[in-house]
Every structure is written in structure tokens, then in C-alpha cells.
C-alpha positions, -999 to +999 in steps of 0.1 A: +353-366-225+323-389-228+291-385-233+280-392-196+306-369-181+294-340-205+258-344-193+268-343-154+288-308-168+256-298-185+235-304-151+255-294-127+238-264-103+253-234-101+237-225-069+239-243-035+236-274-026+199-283-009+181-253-036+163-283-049+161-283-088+159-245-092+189-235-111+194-265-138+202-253-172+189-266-205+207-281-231+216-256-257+211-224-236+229-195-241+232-156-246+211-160-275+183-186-263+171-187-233+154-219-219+117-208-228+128-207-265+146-238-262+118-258-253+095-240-277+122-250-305+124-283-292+081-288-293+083-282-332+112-307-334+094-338-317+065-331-338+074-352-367+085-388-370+120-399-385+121-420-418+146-440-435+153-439-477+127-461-482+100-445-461+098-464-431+093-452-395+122-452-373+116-431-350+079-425-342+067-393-333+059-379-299+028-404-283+024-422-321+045-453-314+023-484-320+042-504-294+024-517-263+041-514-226+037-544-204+004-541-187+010-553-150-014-556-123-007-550-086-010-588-068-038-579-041-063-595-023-091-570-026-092-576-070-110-612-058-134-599-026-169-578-028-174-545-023-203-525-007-219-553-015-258-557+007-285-583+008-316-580+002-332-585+036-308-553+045-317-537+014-355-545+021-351-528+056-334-499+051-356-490+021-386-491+047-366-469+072-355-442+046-393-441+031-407-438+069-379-410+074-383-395+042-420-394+047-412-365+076-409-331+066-393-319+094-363-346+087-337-337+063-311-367+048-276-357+043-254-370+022-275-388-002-245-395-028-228-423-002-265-438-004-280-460-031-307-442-038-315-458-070-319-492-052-337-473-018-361-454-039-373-482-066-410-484-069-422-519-074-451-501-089-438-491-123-439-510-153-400-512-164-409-527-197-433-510-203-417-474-199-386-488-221-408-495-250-427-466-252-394-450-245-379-464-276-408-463-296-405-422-292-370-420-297-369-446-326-402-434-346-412-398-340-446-385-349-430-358-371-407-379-392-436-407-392-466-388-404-472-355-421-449-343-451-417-348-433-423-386-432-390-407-434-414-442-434-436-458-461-453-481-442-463-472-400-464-492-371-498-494-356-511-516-324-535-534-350-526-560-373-559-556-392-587-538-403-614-551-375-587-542-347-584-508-355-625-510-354-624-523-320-597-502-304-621-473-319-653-485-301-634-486-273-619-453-274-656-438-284-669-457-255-644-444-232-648-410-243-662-387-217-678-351-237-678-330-205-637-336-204-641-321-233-623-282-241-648-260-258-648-224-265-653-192-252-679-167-261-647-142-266-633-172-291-607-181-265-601-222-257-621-229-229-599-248-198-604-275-176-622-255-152-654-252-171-684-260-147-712-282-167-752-260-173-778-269-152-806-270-170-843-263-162-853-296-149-824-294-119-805-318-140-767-311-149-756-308-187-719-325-200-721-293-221-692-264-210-706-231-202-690-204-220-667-184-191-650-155-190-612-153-209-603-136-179-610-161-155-582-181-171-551-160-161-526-172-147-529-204-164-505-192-195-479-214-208-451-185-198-458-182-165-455-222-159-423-218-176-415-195-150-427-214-126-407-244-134-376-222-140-377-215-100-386-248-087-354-260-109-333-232-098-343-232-055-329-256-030-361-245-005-393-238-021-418-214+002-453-217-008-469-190+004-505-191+015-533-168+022-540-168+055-581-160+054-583-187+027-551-212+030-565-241+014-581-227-013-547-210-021-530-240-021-514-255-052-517-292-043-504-303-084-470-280-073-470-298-038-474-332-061-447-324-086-422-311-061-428-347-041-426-369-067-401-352-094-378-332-069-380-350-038-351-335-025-362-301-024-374-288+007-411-272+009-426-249+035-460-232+040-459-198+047-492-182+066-491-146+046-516-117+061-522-132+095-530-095+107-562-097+089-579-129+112-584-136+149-546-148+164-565-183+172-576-189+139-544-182+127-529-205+155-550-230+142-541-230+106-505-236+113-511-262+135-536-278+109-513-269+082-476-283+100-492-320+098-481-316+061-454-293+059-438-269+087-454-240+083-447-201+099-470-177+105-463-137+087-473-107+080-454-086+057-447-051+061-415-036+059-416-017+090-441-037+110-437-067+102-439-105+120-421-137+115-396-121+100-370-136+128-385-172+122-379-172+086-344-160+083-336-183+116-353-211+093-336-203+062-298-202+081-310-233+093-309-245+059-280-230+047-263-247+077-275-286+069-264-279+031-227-262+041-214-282+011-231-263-016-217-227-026-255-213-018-285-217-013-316-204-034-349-203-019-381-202-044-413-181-037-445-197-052-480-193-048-515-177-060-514-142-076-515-115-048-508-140-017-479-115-012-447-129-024-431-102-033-442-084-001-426-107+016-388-107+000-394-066+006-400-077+047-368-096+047-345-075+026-362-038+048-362-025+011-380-020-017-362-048-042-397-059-059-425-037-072-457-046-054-495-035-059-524-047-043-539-061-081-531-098-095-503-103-124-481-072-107-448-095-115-438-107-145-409-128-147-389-143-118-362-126-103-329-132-078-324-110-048-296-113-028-303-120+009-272-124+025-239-139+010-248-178+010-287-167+006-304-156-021-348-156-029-364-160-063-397-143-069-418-156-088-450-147-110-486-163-095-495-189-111-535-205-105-531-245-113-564-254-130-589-274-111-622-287-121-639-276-086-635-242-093-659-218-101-659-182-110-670-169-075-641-191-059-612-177-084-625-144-083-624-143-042-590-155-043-577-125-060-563-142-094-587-117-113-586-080-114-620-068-107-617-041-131-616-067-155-651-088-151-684-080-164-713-072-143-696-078-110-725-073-092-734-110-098-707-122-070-723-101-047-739-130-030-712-150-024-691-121-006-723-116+018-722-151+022-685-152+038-687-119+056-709-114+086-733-086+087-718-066+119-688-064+100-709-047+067-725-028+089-691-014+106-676-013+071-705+005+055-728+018+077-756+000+064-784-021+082-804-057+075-779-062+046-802-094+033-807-088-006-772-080-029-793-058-053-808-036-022-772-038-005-759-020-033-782+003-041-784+016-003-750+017-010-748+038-041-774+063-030-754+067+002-722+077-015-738+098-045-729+070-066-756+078-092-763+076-130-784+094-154-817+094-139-809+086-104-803+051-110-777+034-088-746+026-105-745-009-098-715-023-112-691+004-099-703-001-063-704-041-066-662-036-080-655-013-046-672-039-023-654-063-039-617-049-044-628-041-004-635-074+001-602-085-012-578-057+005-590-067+039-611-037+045-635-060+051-630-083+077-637-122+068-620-157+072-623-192+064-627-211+095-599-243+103-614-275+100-616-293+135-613-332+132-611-359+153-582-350+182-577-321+164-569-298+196-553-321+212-526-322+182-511-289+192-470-293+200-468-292+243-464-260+259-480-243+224-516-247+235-521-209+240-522-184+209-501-179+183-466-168+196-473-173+231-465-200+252-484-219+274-491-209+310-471-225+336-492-241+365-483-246+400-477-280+409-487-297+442-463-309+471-470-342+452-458-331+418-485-351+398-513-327+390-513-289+386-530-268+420-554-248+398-561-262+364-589-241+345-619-264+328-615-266+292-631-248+274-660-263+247-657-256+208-690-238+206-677-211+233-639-211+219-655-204+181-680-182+198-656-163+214-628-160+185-665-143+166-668-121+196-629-112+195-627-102+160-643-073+157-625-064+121-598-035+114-603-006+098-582+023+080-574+035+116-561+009+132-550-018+107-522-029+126-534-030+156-543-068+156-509-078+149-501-065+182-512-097+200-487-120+180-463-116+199-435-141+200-401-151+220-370-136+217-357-175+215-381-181+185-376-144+167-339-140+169-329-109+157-349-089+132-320-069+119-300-096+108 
């Protein structure tokens, strides 16, 4: 029998026909060996290469044979004829239309990996060269391994060639250097930071000297919570940057809006309005509408029970897992000032306690994930107070970055609270009259509540820390007013003119259908402010909530709060 007749014995099926290849037996199988050990056997055989008596290779060993196989190339047209090839008056055009797009918050691009956005997104104002070099200058000749005891060179490169260039480039740099940029010191010993206010000195005149302030005025600054900063802007696909509602744009981190637009464009940023309950609904309504010209921005107040907005933001954030239905999920990022109530807010949305809160600065400590619903999950994040030269210790310790407990003789800041709360509102508070000087304030205030030290003095400095942690817990009613510019009421979205969460009136029209039947004058600013100061007539312990009963909002715009 020959060879080719036993290998049709040795794969012939021995089920039926049309079972496909599911019953062919391998060479060598038997009782003994069943096919699994046959191939095993058969691995270790093809692992070695033959040779002849003198040593030669006769047989090369599984994928070790030196020989080339014909390389052959399919005969088509397309090898010779461009593809996605564009010119650079297209080019030139749809960069303009992406950048005028992209420039629109409330637009989101899909798809961005058929696009060329390497080419769409080139700046013409970079310096290539110039990046590359100092590029490969770094990588090529490290400060470590080119000064110090580690140093790999003998001789370094400098910019200067020779000893009177290296004195110019210092005259320059001497005359270039500014002392008031400057870091001093504390008078703890600490580094001072970038916030350091210059000394005005007797003749009106301002010093380039740093005044000595406070450690404490510097938290949130620390090089571990930026790290955890950055950890959740890497980690979110939606950033929410929430925003006191009394002071919005002094809570506002404009270098975090600035890195998340130039180094993670694609992220998707949102103002949220935290602690509306505690200011008039149309200064509130104002504020977003001021605030959406930037980014779109919702109106909340957290409280797990009580709470508004809450509809708006999960409608918003399923409105986001919707337009990214490619990725697995979708993280969303919660960043802002110490106490703007972050955390507070994740509580609203989950109805649970998931995050510790407290009414004091610096509560969390690291980020942390929190499942919202399957494709959703949020990312809390510690407060974090980017430094800014304009900033002085009144204005950081207003915001709530400090604790109060914390800052010595508090009743220095006095002042500035009287200046942003009106007197009515002390006098509801407090009970006390013709609140003009901070000293008298507080001692009227002392004697009144038996707050009293050895010898009948006033204790000053624990009645200045209640008015102030008052101040800050909204027992005290106070806002910072929207800025009105040019058109600015006229800006509002159509049919939104009225309050926040209402809609606009509907008006009869005439027979004619071109002007309403009774349209109501417009009101001026003076009486619209007036009355907002007329309408807020603060909260207290009583009814706290009460004001958050006039925000009121659609069940269109809400959706369902159970959700």
C-alpha cells in the first residue's frame, strides 16, 4: 500500500459525512496516547534542527530556516493614488470652523480619532525649534549629571562664549529682577507664597518688601493636595467646578479653568451654583445667566432631603454618558475652594451619606470614587485655593479656606464682615443697634451674651470667631452682587426672563398677532436691586429652608429626583 493510500486510511472520519473536521484522528494515536499527548510529544520533537556527520543543517528547526519566500504584491490601482489626502485652503477652513465650534461650551465634537487633530489644532504661535532644543538639551544634559557631585561632564555648555557675556547676561538678569516677586519668610519660619501683599509705609507709599502673613493663610496650597487635584482632573471625563453661590467669582479657580482649556481640551467643564438657598432667587438667576456666557452652569443646593437641582444634574450627567456611549464609563470630577460643598453635593445625588462632611475647611483628604449609577461614577476631591497675588487675608479668610479657630486676633476682620453685610440684617441676627464701630459691635456683643473675662472685660476674640464662623455658615445673611454690563439683561435665554426656575409669563396676543395686549413697563435697575434688598430679608435657624421654596422648577427641566 503506498504511502498516499495509508494517509487517506489514517484520515478517514469515522463519523458521518457533513460533521465537518470533528472526528479526524492523529497520527500515532492509540490506547496508550491519546491525541493531546501526541502533539505535546510532537512540540519537543520539532524543537531541534537535523544535522548531517559533518555538522551541517539539514533540516532547520521549527521558524529557524534562513530561506526567504517570494514576496508578492497584489497588482492594484490604489498602491499609486492618494489617500485622505486635503489642501490647505480646506485645511485652512475647517481649522477656523472647528476652533469657532470648539470655542462653544455648550458643543461637544464626537469622534475626534477620524479627525486630524494634530493638523486642526496647530498653533502658529509656538516656536517648534525652539521647544525641540530646549527639549533635547534636557534630555541630552541633565542638571544632575551636569553639575553637583554626580557630574558625568568636565567641561559645561553655557549660552556665553566668554567671560564679558556671562557679565552681560547678568546685568540683564539683575536688571530684570523684580524684589517684590520675591518669596520671603514667615514670622512662624514658614516660606512665604505668592500671595504676600507689599507694606505701606508711613508716607502712603507702598514697599516691594513682603509682609510677614500668617502660615495658615497658606492652606490649601500644599504640594499633596495639587497632586490630588491633578489625580482627578486626569482621571474625570466631566469636571464640575463648584462655586459659591454668595461669592462665585471669588471662588473661582481661573488657573484650573486655564489648565483644563489648554492641557485637556477635551474634558468637559461645568459651573455649579452651590448654596443658592442662602441669596435672593434673582441674584441667583443672575449669576447663572452671567456665569453660562463661560461655561453652562446649574443652579443647587445641597441637602439630602431638601434638596434642588438635583434633577438637572443627573439629567445633565446622562446626557453625557449618552454622547460618550463608546467609553465603558464615565467619571465625573468635583473641584473647587475648601467648604464650597463638594462633598455635600455627591451626598445630594447618591440620598446617602458616602462622604464625611463638616461645615470647617480641609474636612477631606484625599479624593475618592463613588458609584453613581452603573456607567456613572463622581470623584471627590480635597479644596484646593490656587495662589493669586490679589488676595488678601480678609478675602481668603471670607471664603472659608481658613478655620477660624485657627487665626490670631480675629477681631481684626471685623471690619470687612460689616462692610459686606447690611446692618438690618445684624440687627435681626444679633439684636443689636447703630452697629458703626467693630470694637463697640463686639463688645455690645459680649456683654449681651455674658461673654466676659476677668474683670469684666469683653472677650473680644471669642465673640469676633462666632460672628465670623456665623458669617461663614449663612447665619448671617450677605451676597456679592452680579455685575450688570452693557446688554446684560437683555442676555437672558427667551422665555427665562423671570426667576430662577420659572418661566416667563405668557402674554395675550392681539387679533393682529404682533404685540402682546397688556405688556407691563420694564422695570429700572435701581428699583429691580432695590427690591431684591427689600425681598431678602435673611434666614434664620427657624426657617432656613424656607427661601429655597421659591425655586421652583419644571417637571421637563427636573426629571425625576429618584433616579
Amino acid at each position: 500500500m503506498g504511502t498516499g493510500k495509508k494517509e487517506a486510511t489514517r484520515k478517514e472520519r469515522q463519523g458521518k459525512n457533513g460533521d465537518g473536521m470533528g472526528n479526524v484522528r492523529t497520527k500515532g494515536e492509540n490506547f496508550y496516547r491519546d491525541a493531546k499527548k501526541l502533539r505535546t510529544l510532537n512540540m519537543f520533537k520539532d524543537g531541534k534542527a537535523k544535522h548531517d556527520k559533518y555538522g551541517n543543517v539539514t533540516q532547520a528547526a521549527s521558524y529557524q530556516s534562513k530561506d526567504a519566500p517570494t514576496a508578492r504584491i497584489e497588482p492594484n490601482r490604489k498602491w499609486f493614488g492618494n489617500t485622505r489626502v486635503i489642501s490647505q485652503e480646506a485645511l485652512s477652513s475647517f481649522r477656523e470652523a472647528v476652533a469657532e465650534r470648539a470655542s462653544d461650551p455648550y458643543q461637544v465634537l464626537l469622534k475626534t480619532n477620524k479627525l486630524p487633530m494634530s493638523l486642526i489644532r496647530d498653533s502658529g504661535n509656538v516656536n517648534g525649534l525652539k521647544q525641540h532644543e530646549a527639549k533635547m538639551a534636557i534630555e541630552s544634559a541633565p542638571f544632575n549629571d551636569t553639575f553637583g557631585p554626580k557630574a558625568q561632564r568636565k567641561r559645561v555648555k553655557l549660552g556665553v562664549s566668554t567671560l564679558e557675556d556671562l557679565a552681560g547676561e547678568t546685568a540683564k538678569v539683575q536688571d530684570a529682577y523684580l524684589e517684590k516677586q520675591d518669596q520671603g519668610m514667615h514670622a512662624d519660619g514658614s516660606a512665604a507664597v505668592a500671595g504676600d501683599v507689599p507694606v505701606a509705609e508711613d508716607d502712603g507709599t507702598a514697599s516691594t518688601a513682603p509682609t510677614a502673613r500668617e502660615s495658615v493663610f497658606s492652606k490649601g496650597q500644599s504640594k499633596r493636595i495639587w497632586n490630588e487635584l491633578y489625580k482627578v482632573i486626569d482621571s474625570s471625563d466631566v469636571v464640575l467646578h463648584v462655586l459659591d453661590a454668595r461669592d462665585p467669582e471669588g471662588t473661582r479657580c481661573r488657573s484650573i479653568e486655564k489648565y483644563i482649556r489648554e492641557e485637556a481640551p477635551h474634558k468637559h467643564l461645568i459651573f455649579v451654583l452651590n448654596k443658592c438657598d442662602l441669596v435672593p432667587t434673582g441674584v441667583a438667576a443672575a449669576w447663572v445667566r452671567h456665569l453660562s456666557k463661560d461655561y453652562p452652569t446649574l443652579a443647587f443646593h445641597a441637602s439630602i432631603n431638601n434638596s434642588f437641582g438635583k434633577g438637572s444634574l443627573i439629567q445633565l450627567l446622562r446626557q453625557f454618558s449618552s454622547l460618550h456611549s463608546d467609553r465603558k464609563q464615565v467619571s465625573v470630577g468635583f473641584i473647587g475652594y475648601p467648604n464650597s460643598g463638594k462633598s455635600s453635593i455627591i451626598n445630594t445625588l447618591r440620598k446617602k451619606k458616602v462622604c464625611t462632611v463638616a461645615p470647617i475647611p480641609g474636612e477631606t483628604k484625599v479624593w475618592q470614587y463613588i458609584t453613581l449609577m452603573r456607567r456613572i461614577y463622581l470623584i471627590d476631591c480635597p479644596g484646593v485655593v490656587p495662589p493669586n497675588q490679589n488676595d488678601t487675608e480678609e478675602d481668603i479668610l471670607l471664603r472659608g479656606v481658613v478655620r477660624v479657630e485657627n487665626v490670631e486676633n480675629p477681631e481684626q476682620y471685623i471690619p470687612a464682615v460689616l462692610k459686606k453685610v447690611q446692618p438690618k440684617h445684624l440687627e435681626r441676627t444679633y439684636g443689636v443697634k447703630n452697629v458703626n464701630d467693630p470694637i463697640e459691635f463686639l463688645s455690645v456683643l459680649a456683654r449681651k451674651g455674658g461673654r466676659l473675662l476677668k474683670g469684666g472685660e469683653p472677650d473680644l476674640d471669642g465673640v469676633a470667631k462666632m460672628v465670623i464662623n456665623d458669617f461663614l455658615r449663612g447665619k448671617i445673611p450677605w451676597f456679592t452682587p452680579p455685575p450688570h454690563g452693557s446688554g446684560e439683561e437683555n442676555d437672558g435665554i427667551d422665555g427665562r426672563q423671570g426667576k430662577l426656575g420659572e418661566m416667563g409669563r405668557k402674554r395675550k396676543l392681539d387679533e393682529s398677532g404682533s404685540e402682546p395686549a397688556d405688556a407691563p413697563e420694564k422695570p429700572s435697575k435701581e428699583s429691580k436691586s432695590a427690591e431684591d434688598e427689600e425681598d431678602f430679608e435673611g434666614f434664620s435657624d427657624d426657617d432656613s429652608n424656607d427661601s429655597i421654596a421659591n425655586l421652583e422648577i419644571s417637571d421637563e427641566e427636573s426629571g425625576e429626583e429618584n433616579d
